[in-house]
C-alpha positions in Angstrom: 0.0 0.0 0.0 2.9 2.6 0.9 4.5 1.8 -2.4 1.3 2.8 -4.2 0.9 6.1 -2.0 4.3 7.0 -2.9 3.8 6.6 -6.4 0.7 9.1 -6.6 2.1 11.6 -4.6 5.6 11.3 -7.0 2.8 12.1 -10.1 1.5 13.8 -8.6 4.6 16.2 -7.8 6.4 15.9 -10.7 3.1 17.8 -12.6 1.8 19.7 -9.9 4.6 20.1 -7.1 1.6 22.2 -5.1 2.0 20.6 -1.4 4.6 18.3 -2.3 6.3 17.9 0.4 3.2 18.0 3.2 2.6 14.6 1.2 5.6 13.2 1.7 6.2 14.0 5.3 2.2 12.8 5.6 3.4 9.6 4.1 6.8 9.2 5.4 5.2 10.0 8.8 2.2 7.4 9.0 4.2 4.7 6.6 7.5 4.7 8.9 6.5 5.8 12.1 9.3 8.3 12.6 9.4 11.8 13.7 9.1 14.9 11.2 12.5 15.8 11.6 13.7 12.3 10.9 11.7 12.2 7.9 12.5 15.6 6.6 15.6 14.7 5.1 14.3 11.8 3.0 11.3 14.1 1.6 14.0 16.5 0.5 15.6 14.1 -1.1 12.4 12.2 -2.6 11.2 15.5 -3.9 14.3 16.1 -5.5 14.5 13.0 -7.3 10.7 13.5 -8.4 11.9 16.8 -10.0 14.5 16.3 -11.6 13.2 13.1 -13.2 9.7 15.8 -14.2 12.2 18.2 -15.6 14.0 15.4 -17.7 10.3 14.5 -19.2 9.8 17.7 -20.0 13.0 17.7 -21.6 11.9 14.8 -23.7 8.4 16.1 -24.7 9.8 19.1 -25.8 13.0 18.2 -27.8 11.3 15.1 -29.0 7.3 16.2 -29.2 7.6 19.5 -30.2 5.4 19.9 -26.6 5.6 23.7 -25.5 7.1 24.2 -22.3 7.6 27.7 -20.4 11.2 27.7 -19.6 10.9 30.7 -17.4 9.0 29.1 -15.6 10.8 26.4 -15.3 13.8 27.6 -13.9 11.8 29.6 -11.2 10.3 26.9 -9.8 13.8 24.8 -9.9 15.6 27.6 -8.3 12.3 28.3 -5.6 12.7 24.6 -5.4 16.5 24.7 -4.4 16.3 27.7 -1.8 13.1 26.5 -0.1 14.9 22.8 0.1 18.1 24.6 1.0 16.4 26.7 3.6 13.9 24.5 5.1 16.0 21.5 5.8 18.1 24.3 8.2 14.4 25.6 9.5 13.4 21.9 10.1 16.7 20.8 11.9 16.4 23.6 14.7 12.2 23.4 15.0 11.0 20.7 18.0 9.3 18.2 16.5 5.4 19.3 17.9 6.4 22.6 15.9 7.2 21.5 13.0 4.4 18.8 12.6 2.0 22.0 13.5 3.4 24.1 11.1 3.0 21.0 8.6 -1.0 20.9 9.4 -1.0 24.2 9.3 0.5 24.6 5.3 -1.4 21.5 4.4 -4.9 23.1 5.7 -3.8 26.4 4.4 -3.4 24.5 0.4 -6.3 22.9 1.2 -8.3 25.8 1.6 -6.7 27.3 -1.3 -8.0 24.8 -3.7 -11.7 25.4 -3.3 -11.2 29.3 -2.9 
């Protein structure tokens, strides 16, 4: 079941990346039984593979499928993507764990919100 969970969310992030990592650490969480700050590292890492293997699709579709793909925006999210991995790993390491899981609830209900707003 936890290998088919991973798998949506990983589609799921590679076309979307909205909320990415609250589904990961959701996942990591209930699937391992670990804290937040153990898991964060493995998210980071999980999201990054993800990415880069989205970005190498797109690669594909575009030189090989003619498919239109906004580069701009690509490279903003990648670099968002870097500084907010770069930034929240150091953010996560210093948080206590009931912090960060609230602040994880707390983005996650906030996106949630969003998407029927």
């Amino acid at each position: 079941m936890a290998r088919r969970t991973h798998g949506a969310a990983a589609v799921y992030g590679g076309y979307f990346t909205a909320a990415q990592g609250v589904l990961y650490m959701g996942i990591l969480g209930i699937a391992t039984s670990r804290s937040m700050k153990d898991v964060n590292p493995v998210k980071n890492l999980m999201q990054l593979y993800v990415n880069a293997t989205a970005a190498i699709v797109y690669l594909v579709a575009f030189v090989f499928f003619d498919a239109h793909v906004w580069w701009a925006s690509v490279v903003i999210l990648a670099e968002g993507g870097m500084i907010g991995g770069y930034v929240g790993s150091h953010v996560a390491k210093r948080l206590p764990n009931s912090v960060l899981r609230a602040t994880i609830v707390v983005v996650a209900l906030v996106a949630l919100v969003r998407q029927f707003v």
